[in-house]
N, C-alpha and C positions, 0 to 999 in steps of 0.2 A: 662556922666557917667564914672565911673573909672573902670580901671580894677577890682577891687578890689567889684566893685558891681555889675558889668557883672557876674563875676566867683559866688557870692552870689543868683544872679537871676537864672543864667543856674542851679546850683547845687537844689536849690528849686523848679524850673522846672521838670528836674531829678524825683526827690525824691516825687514831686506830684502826675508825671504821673505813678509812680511806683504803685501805687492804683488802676488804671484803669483798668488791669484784675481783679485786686479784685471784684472791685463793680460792673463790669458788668457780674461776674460771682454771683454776691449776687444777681443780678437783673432778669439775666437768672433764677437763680434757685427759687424765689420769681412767676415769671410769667408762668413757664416751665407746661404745663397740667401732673397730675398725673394720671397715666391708672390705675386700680386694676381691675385685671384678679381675673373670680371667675370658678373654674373649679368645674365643678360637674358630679357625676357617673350616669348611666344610669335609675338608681333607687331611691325610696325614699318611705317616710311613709306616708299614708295618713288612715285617722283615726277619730274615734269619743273618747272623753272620757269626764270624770266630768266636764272639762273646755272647750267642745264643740271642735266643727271639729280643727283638731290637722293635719300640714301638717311639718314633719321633712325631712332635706335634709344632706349628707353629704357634705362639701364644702373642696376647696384648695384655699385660697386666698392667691394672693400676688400682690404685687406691684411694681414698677420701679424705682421711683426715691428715695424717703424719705420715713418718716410713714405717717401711713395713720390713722386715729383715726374713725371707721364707728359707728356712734351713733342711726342710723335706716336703719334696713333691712324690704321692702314689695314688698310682694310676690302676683302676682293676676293670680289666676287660672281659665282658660272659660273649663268649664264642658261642653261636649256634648251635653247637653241639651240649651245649651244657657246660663244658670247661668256664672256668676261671681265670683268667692271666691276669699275674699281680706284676706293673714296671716300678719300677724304683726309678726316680731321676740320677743321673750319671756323670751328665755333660751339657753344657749348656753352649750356644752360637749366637754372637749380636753381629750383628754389621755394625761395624766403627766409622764408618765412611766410605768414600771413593776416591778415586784415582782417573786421571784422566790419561792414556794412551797416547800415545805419539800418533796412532791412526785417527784418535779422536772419540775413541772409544772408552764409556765408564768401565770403570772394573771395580767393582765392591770389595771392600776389606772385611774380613770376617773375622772373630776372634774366636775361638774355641776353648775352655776351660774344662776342669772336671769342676762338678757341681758342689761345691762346699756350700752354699747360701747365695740367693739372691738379694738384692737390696733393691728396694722398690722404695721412691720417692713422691710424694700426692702432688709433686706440680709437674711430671714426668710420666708418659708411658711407656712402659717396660716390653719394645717387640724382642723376642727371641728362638731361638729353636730348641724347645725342650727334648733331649736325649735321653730314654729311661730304656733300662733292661730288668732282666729280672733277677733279684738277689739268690730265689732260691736256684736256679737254675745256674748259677756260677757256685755257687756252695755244693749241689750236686756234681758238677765238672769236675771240680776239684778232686772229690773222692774219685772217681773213675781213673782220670788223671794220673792218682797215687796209685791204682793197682797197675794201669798201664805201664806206667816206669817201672814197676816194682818188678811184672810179668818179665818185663823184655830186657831190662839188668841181669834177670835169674837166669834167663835162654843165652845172653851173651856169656856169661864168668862160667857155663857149663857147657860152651861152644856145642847150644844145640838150638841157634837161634836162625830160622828161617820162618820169613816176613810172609808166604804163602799162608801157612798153618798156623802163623801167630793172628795174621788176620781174620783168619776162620777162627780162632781160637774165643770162647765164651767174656773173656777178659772185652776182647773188642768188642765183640757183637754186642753186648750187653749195654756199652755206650753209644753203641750207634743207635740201639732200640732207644736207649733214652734219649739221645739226640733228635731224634725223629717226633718219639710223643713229646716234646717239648716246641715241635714249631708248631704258631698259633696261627701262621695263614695260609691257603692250599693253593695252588694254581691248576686250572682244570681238572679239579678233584683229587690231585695228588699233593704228598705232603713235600 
């Protein structure tokens, strides 16, 4: 070997291994586990409405290394009784800012979405109002739902529909019973 291709091998050698923090910092940071911290207040909503047992939370999330993209949040609650309630996230609320009043009063802007995915960024923390309901309890609605219209189309097109005896009727009651064992919180011992 010549001079002349020693000096060309070492120099490319060199210049090779000049990569090697690169790529094993590309590889660290590829394999590195991501933590997200989700900090939440002492308190929350829990609740019935049109869309069934409704559990909202205030959250702070953040993260350590990079972003973090969270596409499902669930939530499973054991109720004193033994029950289980599973929430599925729904909707999500950030304050985007404020607003100042002619009185001189703030007034916060709130944005409300349904919950496709959050995006969480590690120089950023993520305050929001997580909205979950529960999926199986809309998938049950549903069904109810369909006998309900199905019932009360059948009593109208045979002009024998009166709203007294269709309310008493087993169709209804049946969803109201399910409507009831499906709220997860009581007020003075009642559901």
């Amino acid at each position: 070997m010549t001079d002349v291709e020693t000096w060309t091998l070492l120099v490319g050698a060199v210049g090779a291994a000049a990569w090697i923090p690169q790529l094993a910092a590309w590889i660290a940071r590829l394999i590195r586990r991501q933590i997200v911290s989700v900090l939440v207040p002492g308190q929350c909503e829990v609740g019935f409405t049109e869309l069934g047992p409704v559990f909202n939370i205030q959250t702070a999330i953040a993260v350590n290394h990079r972003e973090v993209l969270i596409d499902r949040v669930d939530i499973a609650i054991d109720h004193e009784s033994g029950s289980t309630y599973r929430f599925t996230l729904h909707e999500t609320s950030e304050m985007k800012g404020q607003v100042i009043t002619s009185t001189g009063q703030n007034q916060p802007i709130f944005r409300e979405v349904q919950a496709i995915a959050i995006k969480v960024i590690s120089t950023d923390l993520k305050d929001t109002l997580l909205k979950n309901r529960m999926e199986s309890y809309t998938k049950a609605m549903r069904k109810y739902f369909e006998k309900f219209i199905q019932e009360q189309r059948r009593l109208i097109i045979n002009n024998a529909y009166n709203p007294q005896s269709f309310y008493a009727s087993s169709v209804v009651q049946d969803m109201q019973a399910y409507m009831q064992s499906q709220m997860a919180c009581t007020v003075n011992g009642r559901q």
